[in-house]
N, C-alpha and C positions, 0 to 999 in steps of 0.2 A: 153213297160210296164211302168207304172205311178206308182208313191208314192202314200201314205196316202194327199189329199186334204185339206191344215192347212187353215182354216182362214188368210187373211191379218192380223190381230192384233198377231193372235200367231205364223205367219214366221215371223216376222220382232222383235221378242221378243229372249234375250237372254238366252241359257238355263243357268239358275239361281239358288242356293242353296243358302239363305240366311247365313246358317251357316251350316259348313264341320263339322261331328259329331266327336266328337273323337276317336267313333270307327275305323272311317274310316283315322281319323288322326293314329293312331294305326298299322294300315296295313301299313300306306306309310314309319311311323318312323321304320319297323318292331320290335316293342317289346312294349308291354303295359305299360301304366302310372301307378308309383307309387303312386301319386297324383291326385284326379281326380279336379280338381276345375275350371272349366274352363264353365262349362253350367250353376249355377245357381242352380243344382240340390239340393235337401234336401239331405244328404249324411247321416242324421239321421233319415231316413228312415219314413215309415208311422207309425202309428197305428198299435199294434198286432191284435188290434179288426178289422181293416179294412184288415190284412192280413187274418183272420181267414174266415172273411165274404168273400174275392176275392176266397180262396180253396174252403170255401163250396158252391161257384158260378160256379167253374170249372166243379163241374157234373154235371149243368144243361145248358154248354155252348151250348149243341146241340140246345138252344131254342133263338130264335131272343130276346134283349132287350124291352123293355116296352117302343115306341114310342113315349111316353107321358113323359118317367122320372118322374112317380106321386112319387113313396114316396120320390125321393129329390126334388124334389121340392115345398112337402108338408112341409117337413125339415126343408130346407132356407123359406118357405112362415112363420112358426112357429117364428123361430129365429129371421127374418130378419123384420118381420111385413107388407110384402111386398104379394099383393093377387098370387096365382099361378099364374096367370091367366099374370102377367109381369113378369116373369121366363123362360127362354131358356135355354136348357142344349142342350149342343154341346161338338165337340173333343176338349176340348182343347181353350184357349183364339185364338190360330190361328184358328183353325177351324172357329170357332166365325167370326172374324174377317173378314173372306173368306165368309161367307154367308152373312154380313152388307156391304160390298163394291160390291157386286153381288144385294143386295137389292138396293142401292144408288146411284153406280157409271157405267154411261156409258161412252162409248167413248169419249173424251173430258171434262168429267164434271173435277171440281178441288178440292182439298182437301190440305189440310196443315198439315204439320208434323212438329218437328223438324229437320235441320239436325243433321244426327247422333243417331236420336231418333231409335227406335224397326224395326230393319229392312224388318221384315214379313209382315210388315202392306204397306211395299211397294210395295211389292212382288205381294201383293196382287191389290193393285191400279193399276200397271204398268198390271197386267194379266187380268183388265177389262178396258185395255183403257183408265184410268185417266190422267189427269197432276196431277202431286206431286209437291206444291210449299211448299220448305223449309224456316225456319225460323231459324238465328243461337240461340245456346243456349247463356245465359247470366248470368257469375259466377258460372258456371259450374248447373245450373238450365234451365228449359224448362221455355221459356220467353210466358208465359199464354196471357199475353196484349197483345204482336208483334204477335201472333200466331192468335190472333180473330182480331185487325188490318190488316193484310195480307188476313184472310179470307175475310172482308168487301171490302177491294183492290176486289179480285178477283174472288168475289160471290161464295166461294167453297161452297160446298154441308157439308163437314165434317170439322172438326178440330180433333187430334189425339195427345191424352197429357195423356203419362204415370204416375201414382203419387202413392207409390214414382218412379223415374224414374229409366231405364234401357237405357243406359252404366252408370250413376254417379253415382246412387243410390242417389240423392238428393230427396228432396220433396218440393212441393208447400201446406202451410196451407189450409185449407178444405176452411176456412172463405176468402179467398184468390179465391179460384174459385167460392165460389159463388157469391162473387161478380162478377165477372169478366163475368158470363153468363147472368147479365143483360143489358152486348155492345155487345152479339152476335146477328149477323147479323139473321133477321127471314127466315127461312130455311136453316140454318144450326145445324148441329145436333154437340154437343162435345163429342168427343169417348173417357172415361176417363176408361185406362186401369188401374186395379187397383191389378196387379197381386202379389205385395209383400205388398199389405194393411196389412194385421196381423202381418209386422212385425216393421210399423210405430206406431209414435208416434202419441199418443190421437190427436193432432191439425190438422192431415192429417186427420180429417174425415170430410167429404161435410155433414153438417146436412141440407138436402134439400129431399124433397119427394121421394119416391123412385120413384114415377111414373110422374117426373117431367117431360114434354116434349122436353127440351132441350138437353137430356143429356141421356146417356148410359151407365152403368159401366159393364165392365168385370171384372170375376174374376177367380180364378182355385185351383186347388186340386194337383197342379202341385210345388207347392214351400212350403208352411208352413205345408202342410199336407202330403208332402213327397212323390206324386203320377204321378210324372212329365209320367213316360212310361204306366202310365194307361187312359191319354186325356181325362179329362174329365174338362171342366168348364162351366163357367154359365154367362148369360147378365142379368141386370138386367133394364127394362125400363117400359116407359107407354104401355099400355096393345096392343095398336095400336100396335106399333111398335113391340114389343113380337110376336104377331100375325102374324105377314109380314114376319116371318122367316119361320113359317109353307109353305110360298110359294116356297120357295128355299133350306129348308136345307135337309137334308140325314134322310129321319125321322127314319131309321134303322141304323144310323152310330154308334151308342153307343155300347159298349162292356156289355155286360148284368155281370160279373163278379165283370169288374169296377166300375159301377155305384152302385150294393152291396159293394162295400170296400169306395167310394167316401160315402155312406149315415151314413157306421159305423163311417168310421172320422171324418164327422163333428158331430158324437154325443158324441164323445172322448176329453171332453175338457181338463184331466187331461194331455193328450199327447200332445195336442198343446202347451197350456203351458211349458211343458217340450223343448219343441221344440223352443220356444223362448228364453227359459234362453239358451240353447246349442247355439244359432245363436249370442245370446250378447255376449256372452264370447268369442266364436268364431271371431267375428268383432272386441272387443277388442287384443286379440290374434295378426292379421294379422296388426292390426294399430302399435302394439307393435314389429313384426316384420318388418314391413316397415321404423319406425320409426327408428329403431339400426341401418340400414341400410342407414340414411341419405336420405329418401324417406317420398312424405308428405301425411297420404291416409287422402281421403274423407270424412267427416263423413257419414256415411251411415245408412239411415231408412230400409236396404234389408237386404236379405240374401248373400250380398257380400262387400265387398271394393274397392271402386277404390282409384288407388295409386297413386298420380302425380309423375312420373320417373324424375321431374327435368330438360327435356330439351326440345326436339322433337319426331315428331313422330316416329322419322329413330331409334332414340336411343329408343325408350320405344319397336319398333316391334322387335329391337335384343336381350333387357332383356325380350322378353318374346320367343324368341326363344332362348335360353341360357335355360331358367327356362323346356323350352319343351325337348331340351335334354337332359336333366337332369332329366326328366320321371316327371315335373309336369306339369300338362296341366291347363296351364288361358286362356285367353283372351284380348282384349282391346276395346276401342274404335274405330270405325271406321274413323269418320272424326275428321279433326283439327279445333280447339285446343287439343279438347280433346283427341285425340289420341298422347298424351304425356303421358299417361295413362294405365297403365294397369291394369286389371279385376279380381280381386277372389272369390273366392266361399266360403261360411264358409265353415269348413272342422272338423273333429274330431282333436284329440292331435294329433294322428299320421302323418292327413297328413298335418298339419301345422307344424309340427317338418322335414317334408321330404322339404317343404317351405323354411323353417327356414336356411336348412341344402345348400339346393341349391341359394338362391337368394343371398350372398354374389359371388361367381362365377361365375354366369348368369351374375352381375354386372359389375364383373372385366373384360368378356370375350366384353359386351357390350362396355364401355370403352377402350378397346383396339381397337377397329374397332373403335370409333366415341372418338379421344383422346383429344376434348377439353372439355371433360365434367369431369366436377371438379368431384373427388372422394369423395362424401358427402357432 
């Protein structure tokens, strides 16, 4: 008797989780986090009005979603000044992401990331057979120049430039990439993830066409609109390229629920708003704790903080295993440098005071294992 018959590309592939949920971190610690801060999530929640719209979507779930996503997309075409017609609504910026490298990339073609940059976006390369050539970061920023120099090196297909970024929460100025898309190389496309846009400053915005052909932006309903487990986001590009998704994406994949609760928030401008002042104070908050604690955080245009721990990476994975037994869940960096670093999430009073309460101890416990790191 014989197996299931994998493709050559997908037996010689690692089975891969880009990121262990914390549920499932939950089961292993057995006992749930008092803290949740560690995915990025909005923890101040959606919209009432987009709650109200996802319930009274729930008794019409027996019905497939609207394949089209016309009225969000009539929405963002209103808002955004953008024709429907360059709008894709997909699960999620990963979703996304998973039909533009299935569009793009075959076996062998190349693309560029950062190292260290959005891990999923690799996940997805390495699972159609790409080369991934990385580019380090530079002053804890995704180096834009090196990034389309290495592309020109190596005739990639794509370049891949979160803004503002995820792990540093840094940003590259808008006026800053557009410049920079008139040295990319012709056939290459720039993937400019734009998942924590709303909660950047005025300078991060590209004022460039929406329908510009060089360039892509993603965006989501997953961070400032508080919708992260309802997968719903959006590309925005020239109409060609919008079109070419119709050839490969799930044209049923959408939650008919979600996509009512995804149309009410973005017509909720009083709650976004709201949601931004919670995310500043917020960020201020954790810089304010990092800081008491002899820790130097990042400035941050997201809805998180990275912290620089002061030393390496051996010492930043133990103060954030200290902070996890201690029932708060972050994160960090993957690669070095920057994985001297660790990750948080705004969070409400409460659980920046469970923060607050834990990371002096997470510290000491860190420094005891690794005892040449100076106490502050």
């Amino acid at each position: 008797m014989t197996g299931p018959r994998y493709t050559d590309l997908v037996a010689a592939l690692p089975a891969t989780v880009p990121f262990v949920g914390p549920e499932e971190m939950e089961r292993r610690r057995g006992a749930a986090f008092a803290a949740r801060l560690g995915a990025n999530e909005n923890v101040f929640g959606p919209s009432p009005a987009a709650i109200a719209a996802m319930q009274a979507g729930a008794g019409e779930i027996w019905q497939y979603a609207d394949s089209t996503a016309h009225d969000l997309k009539a929405e963002l075409s209103a808002r955004l000044g953008i024709a429907p017609e360059g709008i894709v609504v997909g699960e999620g910026i990963d979703g996304l992401l998973g039909y533009l490298v299935r569009l793009m990339v075959a076996p062998g073609d190349r693309v560029v990331t950062s190292a260290g940059a959005y891990p999923t976006f690799n996940y997805h390369v390495a699972g159609y057979g790409g080369t991934l050539v990385t580019v380090p970061f530079r002053d804890d920023r995704e180096d834009l120049p090196a990034l389309i120099a290495r592309a020109a090196e190596t005739e990639a297909k794509l370049v891949y430039l979160a803004n503002p970024d995820n792990p540093m929460g840094t940003y590259t100025p808008g006026a800053e990439i557009a410049a920079a898309l008139d040295t990319l190389p012709d056939g290459c496309l720039l993937v400019l993830d734009e998942a924590y846009g709303e909660f950047a400053p005025e300078d991060a915005r590209v004022d460039l066409p929406w329908d510009d052909p060089r360039l892509i932006r993603l965006r989501t309903f997953s961070k400032a609109h508080g919708m992260a487990g309802a997968r719903v986001g959006y590309a925005l590009a020239a109409e060609p390229l919008a079109r070419a998704f119709d050839k490969v994406r799930n044209h049923f994949g959408m939650n008919r629920a979600a996509l009512a609760g995804a149309l009410a928030a973005l017509r909720d401008d009083a709650w976004l708003a709201r949601t931004r002042e919670n995310v500043a104070a917020a960020r201020d908050d954790i810089a304010r704790i990092a800081t008491a604690n002899g820790l130097s955080p990042i400035p941050s245009a997201t809805n998180f903080v990275t912290v620089d721990c002061g030393a390496d990476g051996d010492f930043a994975r133990a103060v954030l295993a200290g902070l996890v037994a201690r029932g708060v869940f972050v994160r960090m960096p993957f690669t070095a440098p920057e994985d001297r670093c660790i990750r948080i999430s705004c969070g409400r009073p409460e659980d920046l005071a469970r923060l607050e309460e834990a990371l002096p101890d997470a510290l000491a416990d860190a420094r005891t294992t690794a005892p040449a790191i100076p106490a502050g």
